[in-house]
C-alpha positions as CSV (number, residue, x, y, z in Angstrom):
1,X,1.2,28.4,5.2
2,X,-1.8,30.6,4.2
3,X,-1.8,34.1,3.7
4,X,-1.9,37.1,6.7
5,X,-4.4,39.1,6.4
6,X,-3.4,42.6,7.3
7,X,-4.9,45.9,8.1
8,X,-3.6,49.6,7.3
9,X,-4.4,51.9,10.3
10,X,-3.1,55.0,9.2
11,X,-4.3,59.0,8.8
12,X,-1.3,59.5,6.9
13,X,-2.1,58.5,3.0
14,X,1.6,58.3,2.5
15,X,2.0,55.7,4.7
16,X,-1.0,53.8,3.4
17,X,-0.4,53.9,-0.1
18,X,3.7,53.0,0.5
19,X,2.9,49.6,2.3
20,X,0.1,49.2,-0.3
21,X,2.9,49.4,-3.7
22,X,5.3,47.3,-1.0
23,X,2.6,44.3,-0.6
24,X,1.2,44.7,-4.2
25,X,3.9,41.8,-4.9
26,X,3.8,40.2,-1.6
27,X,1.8,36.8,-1.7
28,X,2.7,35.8,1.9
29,X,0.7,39.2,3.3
30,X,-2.2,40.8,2.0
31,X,-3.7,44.0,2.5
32,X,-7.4,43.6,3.1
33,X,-8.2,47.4,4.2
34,X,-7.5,50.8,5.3
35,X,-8.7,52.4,8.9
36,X,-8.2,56.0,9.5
37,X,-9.0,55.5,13.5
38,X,-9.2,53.3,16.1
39,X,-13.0,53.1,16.1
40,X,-12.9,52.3,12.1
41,X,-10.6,49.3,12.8
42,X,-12.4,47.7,15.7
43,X,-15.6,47.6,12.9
44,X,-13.5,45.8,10.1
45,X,-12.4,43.9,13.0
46,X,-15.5,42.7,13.8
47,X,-15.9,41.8,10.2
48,X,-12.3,40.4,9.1
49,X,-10.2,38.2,11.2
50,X,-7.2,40.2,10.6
51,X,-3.6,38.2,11.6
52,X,-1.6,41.8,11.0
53,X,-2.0,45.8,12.0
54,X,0.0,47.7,10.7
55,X,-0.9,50.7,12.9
56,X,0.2,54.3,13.4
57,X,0.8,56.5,16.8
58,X,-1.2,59.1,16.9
59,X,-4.5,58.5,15.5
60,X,-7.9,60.8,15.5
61,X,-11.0,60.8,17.2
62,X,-9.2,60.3,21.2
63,X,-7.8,57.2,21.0
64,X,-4.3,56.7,19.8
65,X,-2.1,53.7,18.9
66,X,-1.2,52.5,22.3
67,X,-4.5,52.6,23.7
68,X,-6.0,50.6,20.6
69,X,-3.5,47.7,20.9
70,X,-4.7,47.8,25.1
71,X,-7.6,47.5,23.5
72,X,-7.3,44.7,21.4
73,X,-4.8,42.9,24.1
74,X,-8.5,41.8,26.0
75,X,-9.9,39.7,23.1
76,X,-8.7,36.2,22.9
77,X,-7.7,36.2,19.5
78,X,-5.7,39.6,18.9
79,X,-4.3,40.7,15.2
80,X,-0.5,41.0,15.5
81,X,0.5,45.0,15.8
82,X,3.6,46.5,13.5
83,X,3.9,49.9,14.9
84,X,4.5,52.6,12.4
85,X,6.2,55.9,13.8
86,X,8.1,59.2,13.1
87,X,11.0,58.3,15.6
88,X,11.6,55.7,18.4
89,X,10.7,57.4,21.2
90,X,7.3,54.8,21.7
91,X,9.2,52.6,20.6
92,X,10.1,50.5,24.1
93,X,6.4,51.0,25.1
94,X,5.3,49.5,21.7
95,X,7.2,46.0,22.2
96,X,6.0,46.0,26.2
97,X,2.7,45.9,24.9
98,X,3.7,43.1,22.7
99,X,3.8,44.7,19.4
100,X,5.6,42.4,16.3
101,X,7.7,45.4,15.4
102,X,8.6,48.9,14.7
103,X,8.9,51.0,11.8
104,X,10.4,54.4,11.3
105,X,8.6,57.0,8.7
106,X,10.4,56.7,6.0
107,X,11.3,53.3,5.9
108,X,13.1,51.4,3.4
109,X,12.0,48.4,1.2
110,X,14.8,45.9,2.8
111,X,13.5,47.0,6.5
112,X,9.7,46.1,5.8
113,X,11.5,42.8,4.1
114,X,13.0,41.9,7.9
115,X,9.4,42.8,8.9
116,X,8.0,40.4,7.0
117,X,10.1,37.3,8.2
118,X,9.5,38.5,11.8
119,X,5.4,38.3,11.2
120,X,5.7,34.8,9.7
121,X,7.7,33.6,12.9
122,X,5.1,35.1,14.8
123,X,2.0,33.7,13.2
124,X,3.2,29.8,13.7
125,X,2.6,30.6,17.1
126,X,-0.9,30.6,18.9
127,X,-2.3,33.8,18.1
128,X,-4.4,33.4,22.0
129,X,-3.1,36.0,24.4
130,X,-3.1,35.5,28.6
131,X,-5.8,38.0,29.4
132,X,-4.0,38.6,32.7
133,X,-0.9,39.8,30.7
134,X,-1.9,42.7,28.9
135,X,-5.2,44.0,29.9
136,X,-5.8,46.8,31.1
137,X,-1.8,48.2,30.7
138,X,-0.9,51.4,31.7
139,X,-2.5,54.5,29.5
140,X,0.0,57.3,28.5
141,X,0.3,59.8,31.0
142,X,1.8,62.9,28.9
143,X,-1.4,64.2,27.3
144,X,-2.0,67.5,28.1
145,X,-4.9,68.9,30.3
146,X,-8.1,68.8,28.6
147,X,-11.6,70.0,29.3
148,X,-14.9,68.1,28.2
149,X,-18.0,70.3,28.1
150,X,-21.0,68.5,28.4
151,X,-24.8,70.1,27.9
152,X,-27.7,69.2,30.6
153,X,-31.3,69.5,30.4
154,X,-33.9,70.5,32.5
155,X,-34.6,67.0,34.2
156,X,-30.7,66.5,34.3
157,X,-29.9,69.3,36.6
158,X,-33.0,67.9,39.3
159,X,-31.5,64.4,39.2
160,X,-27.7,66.0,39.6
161,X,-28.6,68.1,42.1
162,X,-30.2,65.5,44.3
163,X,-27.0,63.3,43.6
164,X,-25.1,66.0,44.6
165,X,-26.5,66.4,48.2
166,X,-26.6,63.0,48.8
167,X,-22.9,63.1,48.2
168,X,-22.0,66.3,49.9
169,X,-23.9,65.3,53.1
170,X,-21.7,65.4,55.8
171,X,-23.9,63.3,57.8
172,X,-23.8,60.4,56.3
173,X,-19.9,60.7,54.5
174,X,-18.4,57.8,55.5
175,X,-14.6,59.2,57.3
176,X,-12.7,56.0,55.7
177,X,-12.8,54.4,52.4
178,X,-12.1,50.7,52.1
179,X,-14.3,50.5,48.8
180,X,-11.6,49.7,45.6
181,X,-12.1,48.6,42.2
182,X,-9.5,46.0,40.9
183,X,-7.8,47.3,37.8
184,X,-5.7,44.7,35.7
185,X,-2.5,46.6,35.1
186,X,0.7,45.0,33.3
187,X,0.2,41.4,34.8
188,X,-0.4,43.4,38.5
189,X,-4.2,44.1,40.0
190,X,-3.9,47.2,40.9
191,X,-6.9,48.5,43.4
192,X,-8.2,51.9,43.2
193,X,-9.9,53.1,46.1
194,X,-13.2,54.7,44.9
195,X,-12.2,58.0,46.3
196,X,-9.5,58.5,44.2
197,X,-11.4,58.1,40.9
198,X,-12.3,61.5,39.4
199,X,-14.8,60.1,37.0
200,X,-15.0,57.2,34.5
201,X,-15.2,57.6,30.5
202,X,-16.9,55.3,28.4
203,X,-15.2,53.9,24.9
204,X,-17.4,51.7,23.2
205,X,-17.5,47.7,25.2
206,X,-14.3,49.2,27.3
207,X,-13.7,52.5,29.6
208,X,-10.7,54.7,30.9
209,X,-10.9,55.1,34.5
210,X,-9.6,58.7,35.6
211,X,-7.8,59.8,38.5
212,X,-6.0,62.5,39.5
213,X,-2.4,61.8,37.6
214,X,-3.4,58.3,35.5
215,X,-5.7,57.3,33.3
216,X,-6.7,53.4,33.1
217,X,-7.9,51.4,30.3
218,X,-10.1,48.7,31.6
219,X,-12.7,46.0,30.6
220,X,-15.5,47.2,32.5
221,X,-19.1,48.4,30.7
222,X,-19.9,52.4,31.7
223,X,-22.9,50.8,33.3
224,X,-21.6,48.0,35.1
225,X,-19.2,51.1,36.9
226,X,-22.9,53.1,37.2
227,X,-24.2,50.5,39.3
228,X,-21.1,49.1,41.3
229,X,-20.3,53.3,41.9
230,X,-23.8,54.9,42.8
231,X,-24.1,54.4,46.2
232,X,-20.7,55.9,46.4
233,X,-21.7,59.4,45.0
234,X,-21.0,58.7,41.4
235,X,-23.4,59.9,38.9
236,X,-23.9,59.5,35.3
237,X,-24.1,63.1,33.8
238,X,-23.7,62.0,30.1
239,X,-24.1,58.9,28.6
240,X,-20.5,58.9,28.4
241,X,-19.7,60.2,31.9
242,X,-19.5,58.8,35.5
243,X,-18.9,61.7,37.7
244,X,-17.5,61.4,41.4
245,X,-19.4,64.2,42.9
246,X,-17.1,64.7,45.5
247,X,-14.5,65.6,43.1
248,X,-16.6,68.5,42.2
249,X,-14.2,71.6,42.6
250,X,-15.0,74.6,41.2
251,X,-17.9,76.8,39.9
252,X,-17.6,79.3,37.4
253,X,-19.5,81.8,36.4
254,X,-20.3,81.6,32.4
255,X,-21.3,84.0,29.8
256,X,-24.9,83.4,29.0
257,X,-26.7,83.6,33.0
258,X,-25.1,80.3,33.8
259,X,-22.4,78.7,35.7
260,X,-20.0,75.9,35.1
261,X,-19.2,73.3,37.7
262,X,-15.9,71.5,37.2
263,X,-14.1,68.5,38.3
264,X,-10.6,67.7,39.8
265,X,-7.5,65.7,37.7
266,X,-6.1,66.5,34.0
267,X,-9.0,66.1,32.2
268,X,-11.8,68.3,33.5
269,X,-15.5,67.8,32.7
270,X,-17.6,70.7,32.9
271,X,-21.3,71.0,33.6
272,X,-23.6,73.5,32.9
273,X,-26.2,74.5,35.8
274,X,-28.9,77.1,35.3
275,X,-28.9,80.3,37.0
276,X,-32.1,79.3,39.1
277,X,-30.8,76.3,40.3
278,X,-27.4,78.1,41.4
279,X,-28.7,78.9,44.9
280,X,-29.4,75.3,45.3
281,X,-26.2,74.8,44.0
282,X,-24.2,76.5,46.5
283,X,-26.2,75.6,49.5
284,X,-24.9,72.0,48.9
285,X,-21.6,72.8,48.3
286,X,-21.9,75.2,51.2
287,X,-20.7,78.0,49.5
């Protein structure tokens, strides 16, 4: 059989440079590059058809291990992932996402040897994954609380604030929301209903779907969401960022004559609005 071609993704030099002196003498896998982030390997991805990741946990830059193999689970032809950790405690998630195997940091010669026999068993079979079995699986849930700040200009705040009243206007609210949007979710489709989704986060052709207690990785473009979600009082306040304005729960008063307008869920997004719009502001939050 021909030789795998395999990919380091690794911010630990360690790591890299131990599976590097393992393959050195290893003519049934070679090691065709190193990738620091997720980001890094999707790009040699795109340039090697890679049959192996070896791939760490936690990786920089906002997307970790189990979010890059989610990732690569949507394309048809998908490298096969060895997970390489500091314990086992991912380690049942790793193999329900279909991962190859799982190393422990440090790891001995013999155990990458077992490694090796398992990827050859698993590259004499079709390499094509059942879109419908692992897109879009479950994020992580136990990251912490986090808080995007996001700048606005001058032009921004007008077309906000317009957005804005359009969604606060009592009105015209509609009292019950039928509207979903099918999520693919460990062979399931799961539907969200629109007015549970605190905003939507774009990650290069992909996005994470946000709502108050989960966090969805799904196939859907930024603006595919921007158009399907506008007439539902969504706005796009960054180029990364589709906001449900009626998830809009707090404004803060910030250093600097300006004020901060925050979101619901774990990961907040906060806005900056001008002290001369604030009046505005307040009217159509009737505050």
């Amino acid at each position: 059989m021909s030789t795998l071609k395999a990919l380091i993704v690794h911010p630990d030099r360690e790591v890299a440079l131990r599976l590097r002196e393992f393959f050195s003498g290893e003519k049934r896998i070679k090691i065709l590059g190193e990738a620091v982030s997720a980001n890094e390997a999707l790009e040699l991805l795109e340039s090697i058809s890679y049959d192996v990741f070896f791939l760490g946990i936690d990786l920089p830059e906002g997307v970790n291990g189990m979010e890059l193999t989610q990732i690569l689970a949507q394309r048809k032809l998908r490298p096969h992932i060895v997970f390489i950790a500091g314990d086992e405690r991912h380690a049942y998630k790793a193999f329900e996402l279909g991962a190859a195997d799982y190393l422990i940091w440090p790891f001995e010669p013999g155990r990458i040897e077992s490694t090796v026999e398992r990827l050859l068993r698993y590259a004499e079979l079709p390499r094509i994954v059942q879109r419908d079995e692992y897109e879009g699986l479950r994020a992580d849930r136990s990251r912490d609380e986090k808080t995007v700040h996001l700048p606005m200009a001058d032009a921004d705040e007008d077309s906000f604030l317009n957005a804005l009243r359009q969604a606060w206007d009592i009105t015209t609210r509609k009292h019950l929301e039928i509207e979903k949007l099918p999520i693919n979710q460990e062979g399931k489709m799961l539907l969200v209903p629109y007015n549970q989704i605190v905003f939507v986060e774009a990650y290069e052709d992909y996005s994470f779907v946000h709502t108050f207690k989960d966090k969805f990785l799904t196939s859907y473009r930024l603006k595919i969401l921007e158009e399907r979600l506008n007439k539902y009082g969504f706005f796009r306040v960054h180029r990364k960022y589709l906001v449900n304005l009626e998830m809009v729960t707090e404004i803060a008063s910030m250093p600097g004559s300006n004020f901060m307008l925050r979101t619901a869920g774990r990961t907040k997004i906060e806005l900056p609005i001008s002290r001369r719009r604030i009046n505005d502001l307040k009217q159509i939050l009737g505050l």
